[in-house]
C-alpha positions in Angstrom: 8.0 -12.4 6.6 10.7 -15.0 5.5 11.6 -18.2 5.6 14.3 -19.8 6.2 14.7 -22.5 3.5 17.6 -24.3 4.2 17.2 -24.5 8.1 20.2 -26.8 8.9 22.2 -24.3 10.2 20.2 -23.0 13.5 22.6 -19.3 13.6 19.6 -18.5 10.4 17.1 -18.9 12.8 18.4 -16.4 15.6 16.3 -13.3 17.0 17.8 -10.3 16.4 16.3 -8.3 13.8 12.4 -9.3 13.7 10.9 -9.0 16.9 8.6 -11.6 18.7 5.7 -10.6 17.3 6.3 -11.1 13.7 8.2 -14.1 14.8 5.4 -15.5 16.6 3.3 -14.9 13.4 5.8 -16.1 11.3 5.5 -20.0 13.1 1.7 -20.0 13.3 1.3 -18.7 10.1 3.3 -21.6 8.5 1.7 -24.3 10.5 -1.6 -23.6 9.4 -0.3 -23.3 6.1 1.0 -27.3 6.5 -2.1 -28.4 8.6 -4.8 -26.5 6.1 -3.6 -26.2 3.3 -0.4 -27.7 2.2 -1.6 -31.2 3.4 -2.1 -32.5 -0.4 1.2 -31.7 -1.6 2.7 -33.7 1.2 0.2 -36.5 1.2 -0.5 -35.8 4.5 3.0 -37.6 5.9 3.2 -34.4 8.8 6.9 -35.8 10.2 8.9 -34.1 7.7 6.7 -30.7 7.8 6.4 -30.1 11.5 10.6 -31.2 12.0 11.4 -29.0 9.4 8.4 -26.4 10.4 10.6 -26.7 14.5 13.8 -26.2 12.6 12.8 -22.9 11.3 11.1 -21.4 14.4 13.4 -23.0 17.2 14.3 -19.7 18.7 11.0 -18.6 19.2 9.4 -21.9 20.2 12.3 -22.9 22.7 12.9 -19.2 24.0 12.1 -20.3 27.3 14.4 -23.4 27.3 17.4 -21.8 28.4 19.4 -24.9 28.3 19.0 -25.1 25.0 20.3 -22.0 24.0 23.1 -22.3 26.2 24.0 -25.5 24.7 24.5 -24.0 20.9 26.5 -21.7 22.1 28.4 -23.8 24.3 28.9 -25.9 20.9 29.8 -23.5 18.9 32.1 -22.0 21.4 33.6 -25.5 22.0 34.1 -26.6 18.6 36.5 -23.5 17.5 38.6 -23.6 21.1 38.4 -26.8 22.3 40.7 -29.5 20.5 39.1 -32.3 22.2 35.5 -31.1 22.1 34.1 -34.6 22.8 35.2 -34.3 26.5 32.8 -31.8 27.0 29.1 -33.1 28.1 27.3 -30.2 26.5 29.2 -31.7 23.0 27.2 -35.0 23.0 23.9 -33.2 24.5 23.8 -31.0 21.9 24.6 -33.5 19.3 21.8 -35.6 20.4 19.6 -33.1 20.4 20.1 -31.9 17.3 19.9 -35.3 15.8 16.2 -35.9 17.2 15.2 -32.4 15.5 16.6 -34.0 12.0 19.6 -31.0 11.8 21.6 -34.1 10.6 23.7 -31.7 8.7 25.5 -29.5 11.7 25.8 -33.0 13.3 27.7 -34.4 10.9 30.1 -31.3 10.8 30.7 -31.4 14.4 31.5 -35.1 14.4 34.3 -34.3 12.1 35.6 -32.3 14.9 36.1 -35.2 16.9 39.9 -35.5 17.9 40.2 -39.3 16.7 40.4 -38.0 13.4 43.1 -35.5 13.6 45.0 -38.8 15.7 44.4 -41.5 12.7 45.6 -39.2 10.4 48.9 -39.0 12.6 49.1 -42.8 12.3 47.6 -43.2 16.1 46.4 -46.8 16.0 44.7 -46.3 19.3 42.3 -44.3 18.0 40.9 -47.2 14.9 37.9 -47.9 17.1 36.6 -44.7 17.7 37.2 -43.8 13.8 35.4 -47.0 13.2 32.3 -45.7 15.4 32.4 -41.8 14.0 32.3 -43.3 10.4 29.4 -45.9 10.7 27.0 -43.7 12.4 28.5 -41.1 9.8 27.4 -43.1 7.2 23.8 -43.9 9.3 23.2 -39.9 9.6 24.2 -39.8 5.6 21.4 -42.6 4.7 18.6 -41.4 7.5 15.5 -41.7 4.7 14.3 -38.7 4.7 10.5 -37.9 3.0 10.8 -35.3 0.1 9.0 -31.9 0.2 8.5 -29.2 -1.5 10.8 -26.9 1.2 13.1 -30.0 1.9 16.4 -28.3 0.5 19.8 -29.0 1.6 19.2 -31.7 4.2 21.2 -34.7 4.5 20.1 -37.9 4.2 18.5 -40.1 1.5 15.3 -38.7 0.0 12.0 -40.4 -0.9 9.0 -39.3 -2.9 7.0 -42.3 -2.1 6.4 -43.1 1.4 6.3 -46.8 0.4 9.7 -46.7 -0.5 10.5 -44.8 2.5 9.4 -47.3 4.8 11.0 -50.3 2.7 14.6 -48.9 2.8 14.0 -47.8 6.4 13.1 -51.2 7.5 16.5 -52.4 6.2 18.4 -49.0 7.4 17.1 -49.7 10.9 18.1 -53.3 10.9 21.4 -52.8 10.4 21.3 -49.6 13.3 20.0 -52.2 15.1 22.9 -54.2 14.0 25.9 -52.0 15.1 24.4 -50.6 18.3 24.5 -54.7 19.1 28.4 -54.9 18.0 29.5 -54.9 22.4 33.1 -55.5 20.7 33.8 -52.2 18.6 31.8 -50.4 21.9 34.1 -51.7 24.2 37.2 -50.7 22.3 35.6 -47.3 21.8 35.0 -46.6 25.1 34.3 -43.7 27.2 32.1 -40.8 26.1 32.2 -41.0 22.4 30.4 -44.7 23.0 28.1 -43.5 25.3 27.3 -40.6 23.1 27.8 -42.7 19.6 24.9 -45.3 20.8 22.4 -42.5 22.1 22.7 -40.8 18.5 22.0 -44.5 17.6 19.3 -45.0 19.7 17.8 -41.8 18.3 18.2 -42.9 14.7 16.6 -46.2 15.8 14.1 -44.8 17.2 14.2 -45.3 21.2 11.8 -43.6 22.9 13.3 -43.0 26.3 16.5 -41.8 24.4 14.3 -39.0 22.5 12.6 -38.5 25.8 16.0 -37.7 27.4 17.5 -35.4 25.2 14.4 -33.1 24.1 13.6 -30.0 26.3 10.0 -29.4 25.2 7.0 -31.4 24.5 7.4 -29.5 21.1 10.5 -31.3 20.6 9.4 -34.6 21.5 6.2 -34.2 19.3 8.9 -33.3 16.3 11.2 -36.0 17.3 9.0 -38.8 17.7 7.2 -37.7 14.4 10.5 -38.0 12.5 12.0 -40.6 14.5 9.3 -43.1 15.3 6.5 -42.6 12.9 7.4 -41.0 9.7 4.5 -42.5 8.5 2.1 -40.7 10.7 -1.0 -39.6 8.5 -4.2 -39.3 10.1 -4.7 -36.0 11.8 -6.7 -37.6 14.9 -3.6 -39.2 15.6 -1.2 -36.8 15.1 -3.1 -34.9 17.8 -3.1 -37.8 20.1 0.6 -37.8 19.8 1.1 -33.7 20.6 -0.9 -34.5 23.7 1.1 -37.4 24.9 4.1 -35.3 24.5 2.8 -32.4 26.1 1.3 -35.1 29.5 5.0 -36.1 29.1 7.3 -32.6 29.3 4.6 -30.3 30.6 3.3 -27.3 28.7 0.0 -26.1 27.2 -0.6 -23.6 29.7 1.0 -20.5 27.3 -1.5 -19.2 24.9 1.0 -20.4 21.8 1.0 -23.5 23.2 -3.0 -23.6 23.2 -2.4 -21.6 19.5 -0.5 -24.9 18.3 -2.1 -27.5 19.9 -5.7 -25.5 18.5 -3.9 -25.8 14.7 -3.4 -29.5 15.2 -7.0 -30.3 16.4 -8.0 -28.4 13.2 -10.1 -26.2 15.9 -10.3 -23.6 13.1 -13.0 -21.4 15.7 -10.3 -21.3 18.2 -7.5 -20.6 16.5 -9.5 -17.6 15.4 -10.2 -16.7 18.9 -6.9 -17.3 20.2 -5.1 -15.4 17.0 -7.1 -12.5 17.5 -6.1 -11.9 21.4 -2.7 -13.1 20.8 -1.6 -11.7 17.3 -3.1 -8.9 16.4 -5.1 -7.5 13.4 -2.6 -8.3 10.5 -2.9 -11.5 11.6 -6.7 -12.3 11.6 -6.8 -10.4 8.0 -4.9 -13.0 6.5 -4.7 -16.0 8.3 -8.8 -16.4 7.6 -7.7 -17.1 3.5 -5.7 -20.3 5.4 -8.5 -21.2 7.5 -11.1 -20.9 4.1 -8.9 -22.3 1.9 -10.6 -25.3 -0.3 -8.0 -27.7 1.2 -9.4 -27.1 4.7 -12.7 -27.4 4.0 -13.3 -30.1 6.9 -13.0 -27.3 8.8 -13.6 -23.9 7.7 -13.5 -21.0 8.7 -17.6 -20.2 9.6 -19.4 -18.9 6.9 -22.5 -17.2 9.5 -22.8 -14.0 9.2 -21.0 -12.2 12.6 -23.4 -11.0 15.1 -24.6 -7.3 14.7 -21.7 -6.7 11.6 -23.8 -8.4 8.4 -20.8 -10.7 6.8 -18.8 -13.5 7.4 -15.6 -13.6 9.5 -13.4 -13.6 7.0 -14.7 -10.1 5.9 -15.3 -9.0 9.7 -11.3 -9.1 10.3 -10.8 -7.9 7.1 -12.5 -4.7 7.7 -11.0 -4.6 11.4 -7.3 -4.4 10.0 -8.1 -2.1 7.0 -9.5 0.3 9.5 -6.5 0.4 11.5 -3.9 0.8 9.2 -6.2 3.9 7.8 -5.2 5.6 11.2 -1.6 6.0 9.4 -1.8 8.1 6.4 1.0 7.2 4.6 -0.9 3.3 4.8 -4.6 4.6 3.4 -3.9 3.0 -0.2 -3.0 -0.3 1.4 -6.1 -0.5 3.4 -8.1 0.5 0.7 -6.9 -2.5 -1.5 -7.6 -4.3 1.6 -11.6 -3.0 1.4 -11.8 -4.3 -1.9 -12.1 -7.8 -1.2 -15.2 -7.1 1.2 -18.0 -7.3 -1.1 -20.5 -6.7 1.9 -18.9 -3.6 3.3 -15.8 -2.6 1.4 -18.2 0.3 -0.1 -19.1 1.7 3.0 -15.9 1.4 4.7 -13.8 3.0 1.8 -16.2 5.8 1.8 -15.8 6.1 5.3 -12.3 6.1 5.5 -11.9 8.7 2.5 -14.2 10.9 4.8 -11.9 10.7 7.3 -8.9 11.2 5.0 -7.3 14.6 6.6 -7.2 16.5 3.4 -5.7 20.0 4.7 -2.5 17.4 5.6 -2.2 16.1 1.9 -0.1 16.9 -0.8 -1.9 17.7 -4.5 -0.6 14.1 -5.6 -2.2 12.5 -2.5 -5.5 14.1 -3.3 -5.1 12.7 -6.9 -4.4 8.9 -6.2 -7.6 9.2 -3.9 -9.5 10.6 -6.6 -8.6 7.8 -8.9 -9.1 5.1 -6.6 -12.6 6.2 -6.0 -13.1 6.7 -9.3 -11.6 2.7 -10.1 -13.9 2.1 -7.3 -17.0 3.7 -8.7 -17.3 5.7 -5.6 -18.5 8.9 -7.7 -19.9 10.6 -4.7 -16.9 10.0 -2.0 -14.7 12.1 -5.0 -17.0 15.0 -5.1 -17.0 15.0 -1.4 -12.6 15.1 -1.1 -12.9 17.8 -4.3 -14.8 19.7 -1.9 -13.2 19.6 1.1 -9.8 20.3 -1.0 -11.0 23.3 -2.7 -12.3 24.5 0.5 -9.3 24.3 2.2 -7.9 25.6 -0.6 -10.1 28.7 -0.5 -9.9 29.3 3.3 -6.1 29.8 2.6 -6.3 32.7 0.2 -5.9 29.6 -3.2 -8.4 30.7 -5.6 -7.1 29.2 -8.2 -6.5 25.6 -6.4 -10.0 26.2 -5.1 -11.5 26.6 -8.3 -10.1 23.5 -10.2 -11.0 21.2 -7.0 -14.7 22.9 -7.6 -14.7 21.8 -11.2 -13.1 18.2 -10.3 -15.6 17.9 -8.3 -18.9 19.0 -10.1 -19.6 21.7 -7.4 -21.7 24.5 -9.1 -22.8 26.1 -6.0 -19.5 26.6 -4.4 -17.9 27.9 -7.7 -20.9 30.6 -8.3 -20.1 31.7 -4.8 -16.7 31.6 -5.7 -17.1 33.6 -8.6 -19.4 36.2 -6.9 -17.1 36.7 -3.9 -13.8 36.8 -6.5 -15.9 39.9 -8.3 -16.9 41.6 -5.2 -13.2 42.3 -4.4 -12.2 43.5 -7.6 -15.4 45.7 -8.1 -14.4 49.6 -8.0 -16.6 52.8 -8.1 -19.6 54.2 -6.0 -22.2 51.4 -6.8 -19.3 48.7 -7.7 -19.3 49.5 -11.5 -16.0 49.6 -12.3 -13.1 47.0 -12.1 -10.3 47.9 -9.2 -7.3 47.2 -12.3 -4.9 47.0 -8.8 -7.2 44.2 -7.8 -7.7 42.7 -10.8 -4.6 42.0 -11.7 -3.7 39.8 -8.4 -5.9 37.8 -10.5 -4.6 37.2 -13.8 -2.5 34.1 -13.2 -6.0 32.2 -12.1 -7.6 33.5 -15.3 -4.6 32.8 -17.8 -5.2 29.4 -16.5 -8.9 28.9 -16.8 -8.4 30.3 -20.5 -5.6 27.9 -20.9 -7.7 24.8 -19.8 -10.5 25.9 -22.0 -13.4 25.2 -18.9 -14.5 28.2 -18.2 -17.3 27.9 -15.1 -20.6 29.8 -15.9 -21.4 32.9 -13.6 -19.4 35.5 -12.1 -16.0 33.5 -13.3 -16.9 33.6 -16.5 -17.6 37.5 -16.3 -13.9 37.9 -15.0 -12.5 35.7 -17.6 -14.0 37.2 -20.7 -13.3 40.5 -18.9 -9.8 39.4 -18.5 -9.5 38.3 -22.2 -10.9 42.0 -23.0 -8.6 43.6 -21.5 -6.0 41.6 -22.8 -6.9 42.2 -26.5 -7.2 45.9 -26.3 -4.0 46.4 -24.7 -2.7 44.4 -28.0 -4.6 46.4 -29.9 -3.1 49.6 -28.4 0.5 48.8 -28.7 0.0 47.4 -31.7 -1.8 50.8 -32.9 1.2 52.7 -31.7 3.5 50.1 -33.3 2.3 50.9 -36.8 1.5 54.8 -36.6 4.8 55.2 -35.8 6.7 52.5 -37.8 8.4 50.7 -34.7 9.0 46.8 -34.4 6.8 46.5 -37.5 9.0 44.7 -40.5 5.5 43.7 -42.5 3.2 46.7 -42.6 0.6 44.9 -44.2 0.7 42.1 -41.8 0.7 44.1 -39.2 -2.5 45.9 -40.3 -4.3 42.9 -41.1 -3.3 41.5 -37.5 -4.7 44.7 -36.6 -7.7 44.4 -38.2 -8.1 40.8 -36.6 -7.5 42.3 -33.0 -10.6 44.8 -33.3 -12.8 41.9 -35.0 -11.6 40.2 -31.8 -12.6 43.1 -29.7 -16.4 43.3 -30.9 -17.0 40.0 -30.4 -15.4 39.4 -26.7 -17.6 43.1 -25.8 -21.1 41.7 -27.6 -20.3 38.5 -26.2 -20.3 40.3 -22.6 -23.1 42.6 -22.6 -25.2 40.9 -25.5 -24.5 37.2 -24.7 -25.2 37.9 -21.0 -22.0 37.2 -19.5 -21.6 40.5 -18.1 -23.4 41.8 -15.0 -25.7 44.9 -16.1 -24.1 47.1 -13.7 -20.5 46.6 -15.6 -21.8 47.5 -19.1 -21.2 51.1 -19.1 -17.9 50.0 -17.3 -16.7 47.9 -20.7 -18.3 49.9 -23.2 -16.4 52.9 -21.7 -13.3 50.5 -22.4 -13.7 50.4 -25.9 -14.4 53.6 -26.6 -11.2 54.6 -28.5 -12.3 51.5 -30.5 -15.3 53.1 -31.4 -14.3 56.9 -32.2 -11.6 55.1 -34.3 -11.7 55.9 -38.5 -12.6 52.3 -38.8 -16.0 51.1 -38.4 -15.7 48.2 -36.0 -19.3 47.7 -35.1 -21.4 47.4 -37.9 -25.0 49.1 -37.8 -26.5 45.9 -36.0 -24.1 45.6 -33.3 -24.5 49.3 -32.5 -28.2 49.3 -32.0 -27.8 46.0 -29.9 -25.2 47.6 -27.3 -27.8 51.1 -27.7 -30.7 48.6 -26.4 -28.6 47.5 -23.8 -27.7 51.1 -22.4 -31.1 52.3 -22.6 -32.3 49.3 -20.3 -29.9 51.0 -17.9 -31.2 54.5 -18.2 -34.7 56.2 -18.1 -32.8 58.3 -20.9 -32.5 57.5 -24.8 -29.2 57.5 -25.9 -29.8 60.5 -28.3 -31.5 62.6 -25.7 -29.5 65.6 -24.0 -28.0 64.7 -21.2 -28.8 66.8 -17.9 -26.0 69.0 -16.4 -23.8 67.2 -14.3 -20.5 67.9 -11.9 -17.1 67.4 -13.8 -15.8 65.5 -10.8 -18.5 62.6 -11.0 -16.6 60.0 -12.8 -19.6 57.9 -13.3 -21.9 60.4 -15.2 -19.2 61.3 -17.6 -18.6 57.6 -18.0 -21.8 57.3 -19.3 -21.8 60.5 -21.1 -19.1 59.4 -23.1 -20.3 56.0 -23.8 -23.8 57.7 -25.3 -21.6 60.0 -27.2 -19.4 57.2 -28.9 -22.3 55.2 -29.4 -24.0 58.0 -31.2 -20.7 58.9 -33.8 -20.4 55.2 -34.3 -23.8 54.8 -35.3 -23.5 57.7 -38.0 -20.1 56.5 -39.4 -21.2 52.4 -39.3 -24.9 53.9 -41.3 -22.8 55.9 -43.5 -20.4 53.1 -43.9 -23.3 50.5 -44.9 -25.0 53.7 -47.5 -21.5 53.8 -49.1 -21.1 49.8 -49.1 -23.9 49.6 -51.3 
């Protein structure tokens, strides 16, 4: 959110580009910070902290003092038009003011705007006095002991690491403020406005309580003032809330809810600052200022550990979960709330899984779908992946994707849905009468899906597998064929011998892929005339391919299909039934390639 280090210069602390809520989180956020958990590192001296804390926020904190604001710019405005700012009212009421928030730096600056410099330096011995006065509460704003802290940067003033020496030099630095605001000779001789305004930047310095009083707008100012002014030393917490509601009995205020907010953060009210953050700041807010309120440094006053009714877990968890949830209503924020669920050991689980349920897959990208895989699986969430696999290979499927659909099935484990995948898939491309034949039209809108599954090597069981070994089938004896014709007639072959013995590899090839189909199972019964009708050139080829063995394996197969043995005379049918032939010439290859593979084996031996 940013902070503003060096916060001497109050243009870095306009509103402009953050809006009020942020900035509003921004102040409380930082004061709990000091009152919970930064107390150690400053010893528990709060002046310092809450000035400085003021100095960063003053926009916000004093947007309702319009005064205020119109006296910065009235400064500004006067110091680069005016040449004799210090005749201006809102000159000294500004400088005062700034002086009781400790912004010693721009006061200095504007000082040195003061006319009686520009006259000394013309030899003006009129203006001596005046010079005298700029120069020793010059030098006072220069010494102002200041206590060092960790975001005490670029403030002037002499700093201190040991309160005890603080208060030593600061004894002596006051006795001698003391001192000059009692020199009635060099006031007189100053005269006019710049003594009048010269001892009330005194009497801030010194400490005067009616002069703070009178130049602070806001009982948040006094509280700051006083705290850096009048007791630097302030330590104990019961008193520095004693003093916040003196100053608030004294300007007014505390009826806003960031005055209750602030005045809840002093009190170390941890319950209702949680109360009071959660109707005034929002989600983000209660997810993260809960690791303030629990930190080990507040452990006088935690953040309570009981379980929240009807929810299971503490409150740290409870508003943990809350904001999670609603930043999962953006997608582009469901990784961030997801990190978020990980530190809720009660219900992170659930809640991830929930969200990922609700994740509107048919809106994501591939790569979304992938960094929500691997975050469930990082998050052990095994079942919440199957369950977004699902749904994406559904979708996937529902828009005409088979092949998306069928790698978010196997992501995801889902047997069922790729069998029914598979079965539909071979529906459309089956052909014929009875569907016994493969539509090649059809099939071959289906080759891309296939050469992939081959490609990837895991090949689901069923009806895809069918269509992939078919697929590979096909493949091979279209090689086979052109590489056939290649040889017979001496084209695009340089290595005849190769090319044969490639040739020879092919067929090999060939066997195996059809035994693997119709043997092994693969194949659907009501396809095996279908492929062996494929391979029947292979067959009534010179070369016996399959072997006596293999034959009488693929003749058991065709007999389970027919009441008819393969060597019994086939009745009389029409020449325009494609199906009977089919089979007719499968019994008839099957017969010559039995004779030539016996003969073949008789001759072998």
């Amino acid at each position: 959110m940013g902070r503003v280090d060096d916060p001497a210069n109050p243009e870095e602390a306009q509103l402009g580009v953050e809006d009020d809520m942020i900035l509003y989180r921004r102040a409380v956020w930082e004061l709990v910070e000091m009152i919970y958990v930064d107390r150690s590192s400053a010893h528990g001296f709060a002046a310092e902290g809450v000035a400085q804390w003021l100095q960063r926020n003053t926009v916000l904190l004093q947007a309702g003092d319009v005064a205020a604001e119109m006296q910065l710019d009235r400064l500004t405005s006067l110091l680069k038009n005016t040449p004799v700012p210090e005749t201006q009212p809102e000159y000294w009421k500004c400088l005062q003011r700034l002086v009781a928030l400790g912004w010693t730096t721009l006061v200095v600056e504007a000082l040195g705007k003061h006319s009686a410099w520009i006259q000394w330096k013309h030899g003006d011995q009129q203006a001596r006095p005046q010079v005298s006065a700029l120069e020793a509460v010059t030098l006072f704003l220069r010494t102002m002991p200041r206590y060092k802290t960790s975001s005490l940067q670029n403030i002037l003033g002499r700093s201190f690491e040991a309160m005890d020496g603080l208060m030593h030099f600061r004894k002596g630095w006051l006795q001698q403020c003391h001192e000059l605001i009692s020199n009635h000779e060099l006031w007189a001789e100053c005269g006019g406005s710049t003594a009048v305004g010269l001892l009330k930047i005194l009497g801030i310095l010194a400490g005067d309580e009616e002069t703070i009083e009178g130049c602070t707008g806001s009982w948040l100012e006094l509280f700051a003032a006083r705290l850096l002014h009048v007791y630097p030393n302030l330590k104990a917490f019961d008193e520095l809330r004693a003093l916040a509601s003196t100053c608030m009995k004294t300007k007014g205020g505390g009826e806003g809810e960031l005055d209750k907010m602030l005045m809840a953060i002093l009190e170390r009210d941890t319950q209702e600052v949680m109360n009071l953050s959660s109707n005034l700041l929002g989600p983000w807010m209660m997810a993260h200022v809960t690791e303030l309120l629990s930190a080990p440094a507040a452990a006088s006053a935690p953040v309570s550990s009981k379980e929240v009714a009807e929810f299971g877990s503490d409150q740290v968890e409870y508003y943990r979960v809350l904001f999670a949830m609603s930043m999962a209503s953006d997608l582009s924020m469901w990784k961030v709330a997801v990190a978020y669920l990980a530190w809720c050991p009660v219900h992170g689980a659930r809640a991830t899984e929930s969200l990922f349920e609700r994740l509107p897959i048919h809106q994501c990208d591939p790569r979304v779908i992938q960094q929500a895989l691997s975050c469930c699986d990082r998050l052990g969430l095994r079942t919440t992946a199957d369950d977004i696999c699902r749904r994406a290979g559904s979708h996937a499927w529902q828009h005409g994707r088979a092949g998306t659909a069928i790698y978010w099935f196997q992501r995801g484990g889902d047997e069922k849905r790729l069998r029914c995948l598979g079965r539909k898939l071979l529906d459309r491309v089956s052909g014929g009468p009875e569907g016994c034949t493969i539509n090649d039209a059809e099939f071959a809108k289906l080759s891309l899906v296939l050469d992939t599954l081959e490609a990837t090597g895991n090949i689901p069981h069923g009806d895809l597998s069918f269509l992939a070994g078919y697929h590979s089938l096909t493949r091979s004896l279209k090689q086979w064929k052109e590489m056939k014709w290649a040889v017979r007639n001496g084209q695009g072959v340089e290595d005849r011998e190769a090319a044969l013995s490639q040739l020879s590899v092919l067929k090999l090839g060939i066997r195996d892929q059809v035994l693997d189909l119709i043997q092994g199972g693969k194949a659907p019964r009501r396809f095996w005339f279908s492929i062996l009708f494929s391979v029947v050139p292979l067959m009534e080829s010179s070369d016996v391919v399959f072997n006596v063995q293999d034959t009488q394996a693929l003749v058991d197969c065709v007999e389970e299909l027919t009441p008819e043995t393969v060597l019994s005379a086939c009745p009389p049918v029409p020449m325009d039934d494609r199906s009977h032939l089919m089979r007719g010439a499968v019994r008839l290859a099957l017969v010559r390639n039995m004779a030539r593979s016996f003969s073949h084996s008789l001759a072998g031996t």
